[in-house]
GUTILO-246777 format. One line per field, with one value per atom (N, C-alpha, C): atom name; residue number from 1; z, y, x. Coordinates in pm, 1 decimal, padded with zeros to 6 digits. Atoms other than C-alpha are relative to their C-alpha. Example, Ala and Ser with C-alpha at 12.3 -4.5 7.8 and 13.67 -1.06 7.14 Angstrom:
<pts>
a <- N CA C N CA C
k <- 1 1 1 2 2 2
w <- 00000.0 00780.0 00000.0 -00006.0 00714.0 00073.0
v <- -00119.0 -00450.0 00120.0 -00119.0 -00106.0 00109.0
u <- 00089.0 01230.0 00090.0 -00082.0 01367.0 -00077.0
</pts>
This chain:
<pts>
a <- N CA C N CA C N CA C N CA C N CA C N CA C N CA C N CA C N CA C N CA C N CA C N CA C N CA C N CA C N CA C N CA C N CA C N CA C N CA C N CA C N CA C N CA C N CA C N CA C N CA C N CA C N CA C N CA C N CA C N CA C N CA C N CA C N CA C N CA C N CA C N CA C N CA C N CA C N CA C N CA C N CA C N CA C N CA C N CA C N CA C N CA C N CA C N CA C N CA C N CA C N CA C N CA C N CA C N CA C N CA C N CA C N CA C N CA C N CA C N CA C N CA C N CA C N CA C N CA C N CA C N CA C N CA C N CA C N CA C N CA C N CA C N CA C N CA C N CA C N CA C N CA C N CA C N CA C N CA C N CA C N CA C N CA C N CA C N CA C N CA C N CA C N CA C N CA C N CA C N CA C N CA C N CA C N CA C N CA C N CA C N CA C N CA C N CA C N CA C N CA C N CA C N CA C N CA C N CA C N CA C N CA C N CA C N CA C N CA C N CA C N CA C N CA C N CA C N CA C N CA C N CA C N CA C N CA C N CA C N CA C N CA C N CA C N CA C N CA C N CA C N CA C N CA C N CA C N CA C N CA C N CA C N CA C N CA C N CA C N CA C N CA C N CA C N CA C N CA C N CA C N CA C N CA C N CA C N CA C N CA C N CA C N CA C N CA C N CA C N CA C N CA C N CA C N CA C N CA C N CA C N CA C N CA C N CA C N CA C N CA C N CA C N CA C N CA C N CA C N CA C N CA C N CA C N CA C N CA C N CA C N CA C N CA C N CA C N CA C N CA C N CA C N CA C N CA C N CA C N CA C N CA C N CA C N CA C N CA C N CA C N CA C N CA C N CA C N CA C
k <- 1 1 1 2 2 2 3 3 3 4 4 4 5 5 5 6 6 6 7 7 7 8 8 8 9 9 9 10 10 10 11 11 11 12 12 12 13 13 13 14 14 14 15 15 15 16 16 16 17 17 17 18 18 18 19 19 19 20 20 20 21 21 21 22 22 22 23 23 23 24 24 24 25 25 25 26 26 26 27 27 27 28 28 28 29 29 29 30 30 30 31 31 31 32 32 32 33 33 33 34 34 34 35 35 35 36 36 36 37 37 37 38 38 38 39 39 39 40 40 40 41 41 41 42 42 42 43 43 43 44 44 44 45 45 45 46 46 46 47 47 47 48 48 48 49 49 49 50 50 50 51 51 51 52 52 52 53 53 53 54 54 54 55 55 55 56 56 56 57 57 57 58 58 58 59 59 59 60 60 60 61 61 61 62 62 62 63 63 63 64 64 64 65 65 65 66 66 66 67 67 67 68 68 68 69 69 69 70 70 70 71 71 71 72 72 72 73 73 73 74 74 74 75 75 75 76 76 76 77 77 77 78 78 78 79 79 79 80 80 80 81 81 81 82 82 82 83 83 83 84 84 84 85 85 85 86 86 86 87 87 87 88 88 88 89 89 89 90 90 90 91 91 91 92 92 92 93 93 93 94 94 94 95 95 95 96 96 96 97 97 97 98 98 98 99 99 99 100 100 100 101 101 101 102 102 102 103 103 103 104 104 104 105 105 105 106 106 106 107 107 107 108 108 108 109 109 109 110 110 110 111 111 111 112 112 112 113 113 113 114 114 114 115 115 115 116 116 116 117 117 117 118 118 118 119 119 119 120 120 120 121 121 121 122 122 122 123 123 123 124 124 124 125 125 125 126 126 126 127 127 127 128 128 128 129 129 129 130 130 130 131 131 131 132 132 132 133 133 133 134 134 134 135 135 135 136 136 136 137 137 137 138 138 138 139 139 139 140 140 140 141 141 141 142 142 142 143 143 143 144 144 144 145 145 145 146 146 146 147 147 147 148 148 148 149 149 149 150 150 150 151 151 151 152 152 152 153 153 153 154 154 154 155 155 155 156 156 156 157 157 157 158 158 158 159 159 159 160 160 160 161 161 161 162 162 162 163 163 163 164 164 164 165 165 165 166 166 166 167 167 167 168 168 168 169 169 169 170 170 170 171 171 171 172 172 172 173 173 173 174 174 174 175 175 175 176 176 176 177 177 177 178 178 178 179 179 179 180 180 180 181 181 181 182 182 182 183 183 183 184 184 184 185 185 185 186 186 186 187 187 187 188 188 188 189 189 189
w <- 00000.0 00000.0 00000.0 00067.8 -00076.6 00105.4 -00077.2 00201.9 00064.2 -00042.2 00204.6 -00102.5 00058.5 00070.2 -00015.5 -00036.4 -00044.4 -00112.9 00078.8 -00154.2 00016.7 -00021.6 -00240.4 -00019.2 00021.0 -00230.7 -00037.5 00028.1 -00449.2 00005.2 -00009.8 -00332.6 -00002.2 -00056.8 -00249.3 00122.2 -00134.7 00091.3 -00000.3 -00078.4 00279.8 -00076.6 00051.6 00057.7 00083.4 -00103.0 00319.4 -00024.1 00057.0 00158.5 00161.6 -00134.1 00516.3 00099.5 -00066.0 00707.2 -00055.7 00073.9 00442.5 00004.2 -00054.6 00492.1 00130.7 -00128.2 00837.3 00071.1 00001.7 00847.6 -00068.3 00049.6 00595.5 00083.1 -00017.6 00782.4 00172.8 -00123.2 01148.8 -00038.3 00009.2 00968.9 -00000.3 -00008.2 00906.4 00123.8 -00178.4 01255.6 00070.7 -00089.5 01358.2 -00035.5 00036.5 01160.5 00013.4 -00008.3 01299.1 -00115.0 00081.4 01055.2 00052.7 -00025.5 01092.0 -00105.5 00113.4 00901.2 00062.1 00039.7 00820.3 -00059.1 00077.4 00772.3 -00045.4 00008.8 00639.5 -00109.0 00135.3 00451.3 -00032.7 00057.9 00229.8 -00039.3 00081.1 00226.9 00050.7 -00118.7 00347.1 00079.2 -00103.8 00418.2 -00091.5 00038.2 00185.4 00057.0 -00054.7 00178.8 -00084.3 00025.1 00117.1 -00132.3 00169.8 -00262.1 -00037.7 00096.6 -00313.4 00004.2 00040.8 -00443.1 00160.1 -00078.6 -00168.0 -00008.3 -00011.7 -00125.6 00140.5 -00154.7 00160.7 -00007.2 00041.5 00201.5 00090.0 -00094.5 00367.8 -00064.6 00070.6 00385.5 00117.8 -00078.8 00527.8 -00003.5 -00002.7 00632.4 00081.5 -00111.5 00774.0 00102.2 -00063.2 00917.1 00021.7 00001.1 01064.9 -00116.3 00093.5 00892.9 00026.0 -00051.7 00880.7 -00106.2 00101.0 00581.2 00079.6 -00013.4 00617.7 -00149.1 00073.0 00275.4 -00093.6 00110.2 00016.6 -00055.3 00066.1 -00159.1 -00161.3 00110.8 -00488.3 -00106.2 00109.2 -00689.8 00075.9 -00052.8 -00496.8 -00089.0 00056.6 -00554.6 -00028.3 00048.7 -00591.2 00068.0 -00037.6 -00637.6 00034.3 00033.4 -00555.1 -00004.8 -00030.8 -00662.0 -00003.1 -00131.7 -00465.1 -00120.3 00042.9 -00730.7 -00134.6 00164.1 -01166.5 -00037.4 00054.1 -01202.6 00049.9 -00053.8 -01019.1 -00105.0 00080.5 -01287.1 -00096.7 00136.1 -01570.9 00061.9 -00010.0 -01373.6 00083.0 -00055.6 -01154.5 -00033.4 00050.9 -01256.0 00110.9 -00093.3 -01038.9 -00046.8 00075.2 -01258.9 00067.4 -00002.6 -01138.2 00052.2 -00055.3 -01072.5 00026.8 00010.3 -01079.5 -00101.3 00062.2 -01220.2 -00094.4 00087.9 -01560.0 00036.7 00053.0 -01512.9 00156.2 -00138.6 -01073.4 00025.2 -00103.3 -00990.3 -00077.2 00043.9 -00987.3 00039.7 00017.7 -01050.3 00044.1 -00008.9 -00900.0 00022.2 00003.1 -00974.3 00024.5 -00020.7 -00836.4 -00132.9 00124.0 -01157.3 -00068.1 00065.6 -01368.9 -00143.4 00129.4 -01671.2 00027.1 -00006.2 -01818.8 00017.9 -00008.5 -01772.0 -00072.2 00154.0 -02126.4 00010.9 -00043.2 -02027.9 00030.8 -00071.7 -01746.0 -00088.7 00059.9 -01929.1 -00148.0 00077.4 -02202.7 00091.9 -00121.1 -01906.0 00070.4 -00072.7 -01736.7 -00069.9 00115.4 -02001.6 00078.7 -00091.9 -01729.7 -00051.8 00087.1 -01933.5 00086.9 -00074.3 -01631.0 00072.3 00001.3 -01466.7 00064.0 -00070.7 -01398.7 00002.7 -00057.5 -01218.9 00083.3 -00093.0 -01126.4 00042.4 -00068.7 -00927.7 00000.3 -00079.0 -00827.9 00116.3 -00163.0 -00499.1 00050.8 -00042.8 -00436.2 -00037.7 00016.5 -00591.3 00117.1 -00098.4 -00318.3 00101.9 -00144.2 -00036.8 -00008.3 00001.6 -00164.0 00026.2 -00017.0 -00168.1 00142.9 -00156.1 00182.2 00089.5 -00107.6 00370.6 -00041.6 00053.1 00159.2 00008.9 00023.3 00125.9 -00104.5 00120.1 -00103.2 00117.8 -00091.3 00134.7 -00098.8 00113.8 -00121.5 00061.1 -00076.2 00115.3 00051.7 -00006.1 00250.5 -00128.2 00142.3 -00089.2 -00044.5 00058.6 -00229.8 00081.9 -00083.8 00046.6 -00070.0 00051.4 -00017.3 -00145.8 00101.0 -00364.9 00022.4 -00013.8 -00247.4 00052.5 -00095.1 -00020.3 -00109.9 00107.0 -00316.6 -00066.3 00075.8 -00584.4 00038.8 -00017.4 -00340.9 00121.5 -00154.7 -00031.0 00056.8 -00071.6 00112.0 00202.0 -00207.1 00501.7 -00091.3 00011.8 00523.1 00015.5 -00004.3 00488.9 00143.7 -00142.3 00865.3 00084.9 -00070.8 01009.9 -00031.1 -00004.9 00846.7 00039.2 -00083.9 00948.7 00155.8 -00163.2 01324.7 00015.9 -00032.8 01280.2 -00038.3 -00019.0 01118.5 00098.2 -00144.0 01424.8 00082.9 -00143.6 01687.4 -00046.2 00078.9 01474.5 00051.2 00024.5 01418.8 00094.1 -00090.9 01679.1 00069.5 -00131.3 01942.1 -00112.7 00084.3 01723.1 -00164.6 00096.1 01418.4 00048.3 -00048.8 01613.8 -00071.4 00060.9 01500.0 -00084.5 00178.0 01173.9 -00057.7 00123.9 00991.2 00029.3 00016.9 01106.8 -00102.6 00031.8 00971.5 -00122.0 00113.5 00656.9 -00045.9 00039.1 00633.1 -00091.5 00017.0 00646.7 -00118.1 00169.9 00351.5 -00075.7 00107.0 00183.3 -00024.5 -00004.3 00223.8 -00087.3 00056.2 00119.6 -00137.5 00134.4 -00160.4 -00112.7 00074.1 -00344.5 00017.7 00033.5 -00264.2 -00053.0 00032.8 -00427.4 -00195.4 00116.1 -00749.8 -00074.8 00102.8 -00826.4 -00128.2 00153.3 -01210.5 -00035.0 00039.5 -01397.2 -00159.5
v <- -00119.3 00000.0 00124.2 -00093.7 00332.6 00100.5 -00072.2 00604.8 00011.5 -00016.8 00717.9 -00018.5 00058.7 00567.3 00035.8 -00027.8 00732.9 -00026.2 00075.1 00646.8 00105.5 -00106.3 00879.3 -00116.4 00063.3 00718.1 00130.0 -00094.2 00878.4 -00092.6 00074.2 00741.7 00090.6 -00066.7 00851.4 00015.4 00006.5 00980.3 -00122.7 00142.2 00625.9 -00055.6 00086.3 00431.7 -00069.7 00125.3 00354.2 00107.3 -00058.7 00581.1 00039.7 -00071.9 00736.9 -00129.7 00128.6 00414.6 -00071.7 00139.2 00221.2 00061.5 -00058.8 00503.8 -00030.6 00018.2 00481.3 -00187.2 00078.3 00124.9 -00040.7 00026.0 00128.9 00007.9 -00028.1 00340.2 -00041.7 00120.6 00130.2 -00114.4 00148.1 -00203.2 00045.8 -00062.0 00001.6 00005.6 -00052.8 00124.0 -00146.5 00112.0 -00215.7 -00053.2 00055.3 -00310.8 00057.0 -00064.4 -00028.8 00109.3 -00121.3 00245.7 00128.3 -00116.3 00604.4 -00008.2 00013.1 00681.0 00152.8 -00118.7 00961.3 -00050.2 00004.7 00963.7 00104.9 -00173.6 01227.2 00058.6 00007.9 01284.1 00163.2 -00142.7 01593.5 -00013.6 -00049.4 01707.5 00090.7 -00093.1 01930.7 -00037.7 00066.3 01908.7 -00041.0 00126.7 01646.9 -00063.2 00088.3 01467.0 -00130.7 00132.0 01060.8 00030.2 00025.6 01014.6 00103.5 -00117.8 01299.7 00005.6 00057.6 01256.5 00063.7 -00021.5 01263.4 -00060.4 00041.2 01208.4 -00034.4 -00006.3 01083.3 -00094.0 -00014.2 01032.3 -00094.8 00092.2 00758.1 00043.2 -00004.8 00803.1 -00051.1 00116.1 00508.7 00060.5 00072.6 00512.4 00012.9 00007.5 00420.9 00110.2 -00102.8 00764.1 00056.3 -00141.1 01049.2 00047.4 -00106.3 01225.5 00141.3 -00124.7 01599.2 00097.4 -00078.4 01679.2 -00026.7 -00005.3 01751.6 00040.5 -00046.1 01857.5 -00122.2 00070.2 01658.2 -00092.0 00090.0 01404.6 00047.2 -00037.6 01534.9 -00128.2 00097.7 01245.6 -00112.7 00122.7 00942.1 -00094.5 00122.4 00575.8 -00058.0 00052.7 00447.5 00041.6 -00043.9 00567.8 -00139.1 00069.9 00368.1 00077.9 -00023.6 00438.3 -00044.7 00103.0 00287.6 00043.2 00002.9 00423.4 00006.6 -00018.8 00386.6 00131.6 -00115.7 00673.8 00156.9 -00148.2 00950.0 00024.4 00023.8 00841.9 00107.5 -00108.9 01040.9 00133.7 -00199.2 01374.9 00067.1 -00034.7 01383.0 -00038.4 00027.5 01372.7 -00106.3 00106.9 01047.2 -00010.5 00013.4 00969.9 00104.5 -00129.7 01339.7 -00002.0 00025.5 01336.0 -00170.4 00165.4 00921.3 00014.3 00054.3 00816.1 -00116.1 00119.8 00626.5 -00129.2 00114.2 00433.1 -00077.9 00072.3 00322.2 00026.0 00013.4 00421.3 -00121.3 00112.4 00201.8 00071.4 -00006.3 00240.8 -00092.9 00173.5 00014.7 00081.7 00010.2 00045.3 -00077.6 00138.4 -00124.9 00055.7 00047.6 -00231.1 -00089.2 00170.9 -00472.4 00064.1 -00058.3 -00270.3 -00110.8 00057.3 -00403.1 00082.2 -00108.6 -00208.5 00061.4 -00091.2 -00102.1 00079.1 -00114.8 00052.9 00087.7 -00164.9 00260.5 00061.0 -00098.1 00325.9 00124.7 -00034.7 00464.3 00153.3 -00123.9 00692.7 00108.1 -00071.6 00786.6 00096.2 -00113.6 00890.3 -00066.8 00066.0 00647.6 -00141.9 00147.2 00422.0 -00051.2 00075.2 00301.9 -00124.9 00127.9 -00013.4 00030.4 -00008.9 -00036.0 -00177.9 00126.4 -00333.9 00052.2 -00017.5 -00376.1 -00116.2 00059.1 -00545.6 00032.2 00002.1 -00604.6 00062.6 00028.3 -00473.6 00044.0 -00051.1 -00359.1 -00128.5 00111.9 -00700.5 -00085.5 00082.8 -00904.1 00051.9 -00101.1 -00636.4 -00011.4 00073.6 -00719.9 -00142.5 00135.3 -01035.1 -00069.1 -00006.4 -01088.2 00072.9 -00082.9 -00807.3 00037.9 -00093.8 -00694.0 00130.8 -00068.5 -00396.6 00106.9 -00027.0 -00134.8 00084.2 -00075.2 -00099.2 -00040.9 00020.4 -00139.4 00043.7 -00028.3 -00037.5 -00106.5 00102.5 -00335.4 -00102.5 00070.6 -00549.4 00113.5 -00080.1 -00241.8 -00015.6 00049.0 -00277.4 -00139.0 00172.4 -00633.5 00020.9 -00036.0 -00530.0 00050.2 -00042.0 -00286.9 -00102.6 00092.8 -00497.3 -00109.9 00095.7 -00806.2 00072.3 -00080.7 -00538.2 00045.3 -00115.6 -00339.4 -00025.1 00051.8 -00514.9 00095.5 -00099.8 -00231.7 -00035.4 00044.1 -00385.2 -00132.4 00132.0 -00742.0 00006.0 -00003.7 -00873.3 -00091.0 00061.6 -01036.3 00124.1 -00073.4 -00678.1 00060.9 -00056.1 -00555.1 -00108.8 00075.9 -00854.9 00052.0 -00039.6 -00748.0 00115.4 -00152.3 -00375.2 -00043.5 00007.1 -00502.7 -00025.2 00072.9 -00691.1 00100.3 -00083.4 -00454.1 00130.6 -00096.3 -00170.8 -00049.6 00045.6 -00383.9 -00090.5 00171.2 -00705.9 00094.2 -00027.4 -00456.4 00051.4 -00060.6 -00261.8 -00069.6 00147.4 -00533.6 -00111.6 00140.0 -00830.5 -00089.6 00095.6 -01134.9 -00011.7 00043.1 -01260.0 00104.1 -00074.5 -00934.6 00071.1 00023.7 -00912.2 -00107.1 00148.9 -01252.5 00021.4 -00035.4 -01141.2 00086.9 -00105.2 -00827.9 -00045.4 00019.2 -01011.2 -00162.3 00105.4 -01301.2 00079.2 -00078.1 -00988.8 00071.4 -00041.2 -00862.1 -00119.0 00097.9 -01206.4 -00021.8 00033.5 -01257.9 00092.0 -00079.9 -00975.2 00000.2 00017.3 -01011.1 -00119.2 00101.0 -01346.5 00024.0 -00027.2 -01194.2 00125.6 -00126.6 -00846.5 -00041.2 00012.9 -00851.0 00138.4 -00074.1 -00653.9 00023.6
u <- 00084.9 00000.0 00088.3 -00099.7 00141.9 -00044.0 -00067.0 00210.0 -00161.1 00141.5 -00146.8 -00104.8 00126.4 -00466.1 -00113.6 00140.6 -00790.7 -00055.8 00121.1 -01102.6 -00104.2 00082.1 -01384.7 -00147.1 00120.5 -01741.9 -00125.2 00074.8 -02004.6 -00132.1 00132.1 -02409.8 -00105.5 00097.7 -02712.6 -00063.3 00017.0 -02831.4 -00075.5 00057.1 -02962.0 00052.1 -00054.6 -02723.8 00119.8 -00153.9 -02471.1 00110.6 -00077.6 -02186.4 00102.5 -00047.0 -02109.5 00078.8 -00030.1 -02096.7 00049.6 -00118.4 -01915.7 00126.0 -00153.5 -01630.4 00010.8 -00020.3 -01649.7 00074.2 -00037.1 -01641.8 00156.6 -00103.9 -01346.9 00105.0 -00082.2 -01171.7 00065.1 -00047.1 -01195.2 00074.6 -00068.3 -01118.1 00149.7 -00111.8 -00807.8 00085.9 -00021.5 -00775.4 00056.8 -00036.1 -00772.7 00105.4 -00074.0 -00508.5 00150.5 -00164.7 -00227.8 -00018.9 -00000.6 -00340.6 -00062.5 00079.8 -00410.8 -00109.8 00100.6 -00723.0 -00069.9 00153.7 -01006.7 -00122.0 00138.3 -01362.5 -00060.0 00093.1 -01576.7 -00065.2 00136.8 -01886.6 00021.6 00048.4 -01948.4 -00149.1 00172.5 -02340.1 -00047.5 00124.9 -02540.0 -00137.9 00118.0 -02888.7 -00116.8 00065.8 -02992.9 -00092.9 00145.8 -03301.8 00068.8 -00063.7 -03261.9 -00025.3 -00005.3 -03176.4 00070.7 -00100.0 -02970.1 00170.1 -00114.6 -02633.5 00092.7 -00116.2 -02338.4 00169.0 -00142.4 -01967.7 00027.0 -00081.4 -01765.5 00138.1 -00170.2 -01410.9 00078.5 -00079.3 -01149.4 00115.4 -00168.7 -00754.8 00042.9 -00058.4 -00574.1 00155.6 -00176.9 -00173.3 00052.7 -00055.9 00086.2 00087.6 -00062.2 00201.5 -00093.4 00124.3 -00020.9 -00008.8 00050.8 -00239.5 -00008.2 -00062.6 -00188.3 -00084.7 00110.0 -00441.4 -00135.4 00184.6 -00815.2 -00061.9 00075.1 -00872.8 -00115.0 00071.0 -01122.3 00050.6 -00099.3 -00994.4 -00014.6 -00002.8 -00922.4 00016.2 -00099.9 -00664.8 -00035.1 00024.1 -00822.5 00068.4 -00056.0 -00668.8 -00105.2 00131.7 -01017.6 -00140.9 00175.6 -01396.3 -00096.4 00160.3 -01700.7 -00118.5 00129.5 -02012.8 -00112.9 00117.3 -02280.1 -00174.1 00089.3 -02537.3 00026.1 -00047.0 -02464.3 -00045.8 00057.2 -02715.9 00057.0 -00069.2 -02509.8 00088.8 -00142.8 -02224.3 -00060.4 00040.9 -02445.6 -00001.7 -00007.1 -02435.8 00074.0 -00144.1 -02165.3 00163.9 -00099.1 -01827.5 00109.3 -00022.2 -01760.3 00162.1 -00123.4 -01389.0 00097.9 -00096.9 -01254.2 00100.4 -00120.0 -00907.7 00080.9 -00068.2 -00887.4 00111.3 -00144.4 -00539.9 -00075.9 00008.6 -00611.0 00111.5 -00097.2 -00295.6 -00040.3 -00015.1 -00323.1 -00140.9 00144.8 -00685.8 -00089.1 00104.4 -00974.1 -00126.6 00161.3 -01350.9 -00061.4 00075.9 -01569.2 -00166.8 00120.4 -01939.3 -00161.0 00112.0 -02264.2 -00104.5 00084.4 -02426.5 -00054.9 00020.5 -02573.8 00059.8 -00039.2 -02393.1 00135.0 -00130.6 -02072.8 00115.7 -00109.3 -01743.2 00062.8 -00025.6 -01747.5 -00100.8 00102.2 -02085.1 -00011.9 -00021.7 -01974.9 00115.7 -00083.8 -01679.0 -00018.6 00091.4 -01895.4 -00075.0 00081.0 -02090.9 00107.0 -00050.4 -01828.7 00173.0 -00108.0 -01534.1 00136.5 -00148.7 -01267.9 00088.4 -00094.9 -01007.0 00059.2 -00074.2 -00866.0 -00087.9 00066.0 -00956.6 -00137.3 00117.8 -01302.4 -00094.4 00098.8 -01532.9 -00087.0 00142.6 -01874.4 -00056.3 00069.5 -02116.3 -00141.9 00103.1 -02431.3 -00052.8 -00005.3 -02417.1 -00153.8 00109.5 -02779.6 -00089.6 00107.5 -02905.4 00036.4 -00032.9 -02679.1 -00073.3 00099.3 -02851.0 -00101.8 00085.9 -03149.0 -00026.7 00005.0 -03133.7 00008.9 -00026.9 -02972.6 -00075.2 00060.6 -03134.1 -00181.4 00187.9 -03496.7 00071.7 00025.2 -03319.2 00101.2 -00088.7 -03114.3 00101.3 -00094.1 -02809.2 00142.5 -00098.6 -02507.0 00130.6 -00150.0 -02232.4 00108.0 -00048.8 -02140.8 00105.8 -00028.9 -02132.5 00136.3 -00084.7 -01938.5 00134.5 -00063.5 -01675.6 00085.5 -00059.1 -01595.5 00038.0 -00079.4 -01549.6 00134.5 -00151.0 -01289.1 00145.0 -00123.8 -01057.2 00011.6 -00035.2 -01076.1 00123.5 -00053.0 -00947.5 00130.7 -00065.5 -00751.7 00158.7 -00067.5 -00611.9 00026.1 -00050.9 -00591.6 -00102.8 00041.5 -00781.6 -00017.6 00020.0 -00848.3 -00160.1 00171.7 -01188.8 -00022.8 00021.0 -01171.6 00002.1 -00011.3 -01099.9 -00110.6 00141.5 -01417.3 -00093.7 00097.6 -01605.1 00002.3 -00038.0 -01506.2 -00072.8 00036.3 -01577.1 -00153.1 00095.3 -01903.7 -00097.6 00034.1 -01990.2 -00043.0 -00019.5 -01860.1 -00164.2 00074.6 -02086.2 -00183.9 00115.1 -02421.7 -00075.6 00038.5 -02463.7 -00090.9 00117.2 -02627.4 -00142.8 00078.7 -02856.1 -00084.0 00115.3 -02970.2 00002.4 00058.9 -02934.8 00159.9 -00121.5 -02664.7 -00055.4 00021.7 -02894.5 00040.9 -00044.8 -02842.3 00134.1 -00120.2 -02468.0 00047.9 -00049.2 -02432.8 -00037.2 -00012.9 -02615.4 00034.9 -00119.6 -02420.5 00137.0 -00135.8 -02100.7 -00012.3 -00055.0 -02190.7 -00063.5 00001.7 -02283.0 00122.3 -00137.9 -01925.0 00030.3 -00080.1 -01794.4 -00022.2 00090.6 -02048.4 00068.4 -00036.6 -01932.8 00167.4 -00100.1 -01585.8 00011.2 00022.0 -01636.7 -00047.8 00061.5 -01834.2 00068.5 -00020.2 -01651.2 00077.4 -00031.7 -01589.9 00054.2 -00099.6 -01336.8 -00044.5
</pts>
């Protein structure tokens, strides 16, 4: 992993976006890393486009600004891709795209104007599927760490845990976390 690590997540309010940084950036924590979380919105109603921001490493952090040149986007919704400039500042040659879609990655790359590597997923059909509902943060997640190695997928199982066990109960920990696996299991390139 390279000095310092960020990831910008572009969703829609109640998509998870916030809590899948947050989460990123504990599994981190647990692993001996400094880290940042930190949403950009205002005062959004659910469905309206947001950002939020993780930067992993192994030295303090000493920035607060935005993440401009991220190492990799997710975005947690395909339809933000047509009107926000999701790609901005990604590195064609080292960043990565990862999209929850049922498109192919000539598709988004088509939408989004990004020749660098891009993979998608499902991740809102696995959340469906598992939970009844459209939480795509998770799934998206497990994409990252496959792709990225940047945390292990046992340190976000943990943080999932520690996070969820009191407040949903153990079944939808348990289907949280083979929605993590599931998709780290399925992301396509």
């Amino acid at each position: 992993m390279k000095e310092i690590y960020e990831v910008r997540m572009h969703a829609r309010a109640g998509q998870g976006a916030k809590s899948g940084s947050q989460l990123l950036a504990e599994s981190a924590f647990k692993l001996g890393k400094w880290i940042q979380s930190f949403p950009e919105y205002g005062s959004e109603r659910r469905g309206a486009p947001t950002v939020s921001y993780t930067r992993i490493s192994d030295k303090q952090l000493r920035t607060h600004e935005p993440i401009v040149n991220p190492d990799a986007v997710l975005v947690f919704d395909q339809g933000i891709a047509g009107s926000v400039p999701v790609a901005q500042g990604l590195c064609e040659k080292h960043g990565i795209l990862i999209v929850n879609t049922t498109k192919s990655a000539e598709e988004i790359r088509k939408i989004t104007g990004f020749n660098g590597k891009i993979y998608t997923l499902d991740a809102t059909g696995i959340s469906l599927k598992l939970l009844g509902i459209d939480a795509p943060n998770v799934p998206m997640l497990g994409a990252l760490i496959k792709v990225t190695d940047v945390v292990s997928i046992e340190s976000v199982e943990d943080v999932i845990g520690e996070h969820f066990l009191a407040t949903l109960g153990e079944e939808k920990v348990k289907k949280n976390i083979e929605g993590l696996r599931e998709a780290w299991k399925e992301i396509a390139k």
